[in-house]
N, C-alpha and C positions, 0 to 999 in steps of 0.2 A: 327154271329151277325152283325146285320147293325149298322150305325153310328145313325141311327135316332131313335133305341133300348136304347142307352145309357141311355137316362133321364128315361126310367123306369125302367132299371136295377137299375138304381143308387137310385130311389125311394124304391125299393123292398127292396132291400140290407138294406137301410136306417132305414127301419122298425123293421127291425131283432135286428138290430144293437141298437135300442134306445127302443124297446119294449119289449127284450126276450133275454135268455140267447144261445138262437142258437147257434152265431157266439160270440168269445172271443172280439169283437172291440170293443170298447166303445163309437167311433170317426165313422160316416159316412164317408166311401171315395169319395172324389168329382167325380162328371163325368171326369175330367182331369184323375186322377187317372183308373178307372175303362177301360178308353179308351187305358192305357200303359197296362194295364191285359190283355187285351183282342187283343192288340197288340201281346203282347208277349206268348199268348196261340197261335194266327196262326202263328204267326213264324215258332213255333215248330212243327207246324204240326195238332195238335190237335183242339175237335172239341169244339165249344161255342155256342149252343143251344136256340133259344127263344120258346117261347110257347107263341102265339095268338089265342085269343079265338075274333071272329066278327071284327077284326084288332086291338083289344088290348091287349097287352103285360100282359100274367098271370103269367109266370114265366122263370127262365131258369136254365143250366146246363150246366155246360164245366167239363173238363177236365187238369186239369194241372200237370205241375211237380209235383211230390210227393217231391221232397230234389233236391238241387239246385248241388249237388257233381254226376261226371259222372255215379258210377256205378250204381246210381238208373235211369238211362234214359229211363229203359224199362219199369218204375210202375209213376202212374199216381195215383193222387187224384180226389177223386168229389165232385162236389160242385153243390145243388141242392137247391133253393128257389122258394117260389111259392108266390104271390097277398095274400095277408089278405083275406081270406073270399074262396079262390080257392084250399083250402088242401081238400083231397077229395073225388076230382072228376077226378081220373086218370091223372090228369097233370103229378105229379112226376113221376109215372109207366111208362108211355108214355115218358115222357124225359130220367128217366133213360134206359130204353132199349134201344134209341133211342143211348144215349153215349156208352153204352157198344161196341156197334157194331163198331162206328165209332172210338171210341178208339185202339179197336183192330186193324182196318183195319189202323190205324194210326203206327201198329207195338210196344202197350202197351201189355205187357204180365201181368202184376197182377193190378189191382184197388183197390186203400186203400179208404177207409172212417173213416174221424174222427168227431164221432159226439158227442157233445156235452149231458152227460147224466144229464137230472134234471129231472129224472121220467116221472111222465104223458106227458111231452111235448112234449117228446121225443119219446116219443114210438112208432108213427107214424113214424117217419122215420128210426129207427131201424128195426121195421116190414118190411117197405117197402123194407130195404137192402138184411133182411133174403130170402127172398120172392123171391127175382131176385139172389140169390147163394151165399150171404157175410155171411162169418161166424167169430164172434170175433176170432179179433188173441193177444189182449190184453188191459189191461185197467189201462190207468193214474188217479190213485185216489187223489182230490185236488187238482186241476194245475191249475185250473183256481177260478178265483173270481170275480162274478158280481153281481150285484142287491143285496149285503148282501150275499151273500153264498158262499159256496164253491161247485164248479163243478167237475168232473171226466169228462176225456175223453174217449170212446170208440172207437179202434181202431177193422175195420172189412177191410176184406181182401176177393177180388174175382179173381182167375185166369180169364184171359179172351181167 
């Protein structure tokens, strides 16, 4: 990711965050913030993905720590959002293969995904996980609570 990415990452995220139960935040993280994320994912080595469609930013995807404790240093999490209006149209399929690969090559042996289940909303990117090799490996029912409801998380898991 460039520095000059940042204000539409930090847009994307924004929307998620204030429109939808996707992400548990409630709170937009400022570009400052987003800019030490993204710091601290190349540190490590791992990869942080934009998706340009005519030179504008439709979505992205990195890779990060799964757990902040040594032994998980080999499993990585994913994180994929896409532009309002850009779910669809092979953006996420294209970025997630596009991670898998370079995760791997970064020396990640398993990729977790924890997505957020509120039915229909969701099901789209559950599919898309199934589809590229994730198969649930468990589910947190009730852990999260937004917009009025109560959420489950689903946890999917893919050797890489």
């Amino acid at each position: 990711m460039r520095a000059e990415d940042l204000p539409a990452v930090t847009a994307i995220y924004a929307h998620y965050v204030t429109e939808s139960v996707a992400t548990f935040d409630e709170v937009p993280p400022s570009q400052e913030a987003w800019r030490a994320k993204a710091e601290d994912i190349e540190i490590r080595g791992l990869p942080f993905l934009v998706a340009e469609v005519d030179g504008v930013v439709v979505g992205y995807a990195y890779a990060a720590a799964y757990r902040p404790k040594p032994a998980y240093r080999h499993t990585v999490e994913d994180t994929i959002y896409l532009a309002p209006g850009r779910t669809g149209q092979g953006i996420g399929r294209a970025l997630l293969k596009e991670l898998l690969g370079l995760a791997a090559q970064a020396g990640a042996r398993q990729m977790i995904a924890v997505i957020a289940d509120s039915g229909p909303e969701s099901a789209a990117t559950l599919a898309l996980h199934a589809s590229e090799g994730f198969t649930e490996a468990g589910r947190l029912r009730h852990v999260g609570f937004k917009q009025g409801r109560w959420l489950d998380t689903v946890l999917l898991q893919r050797p890489l």
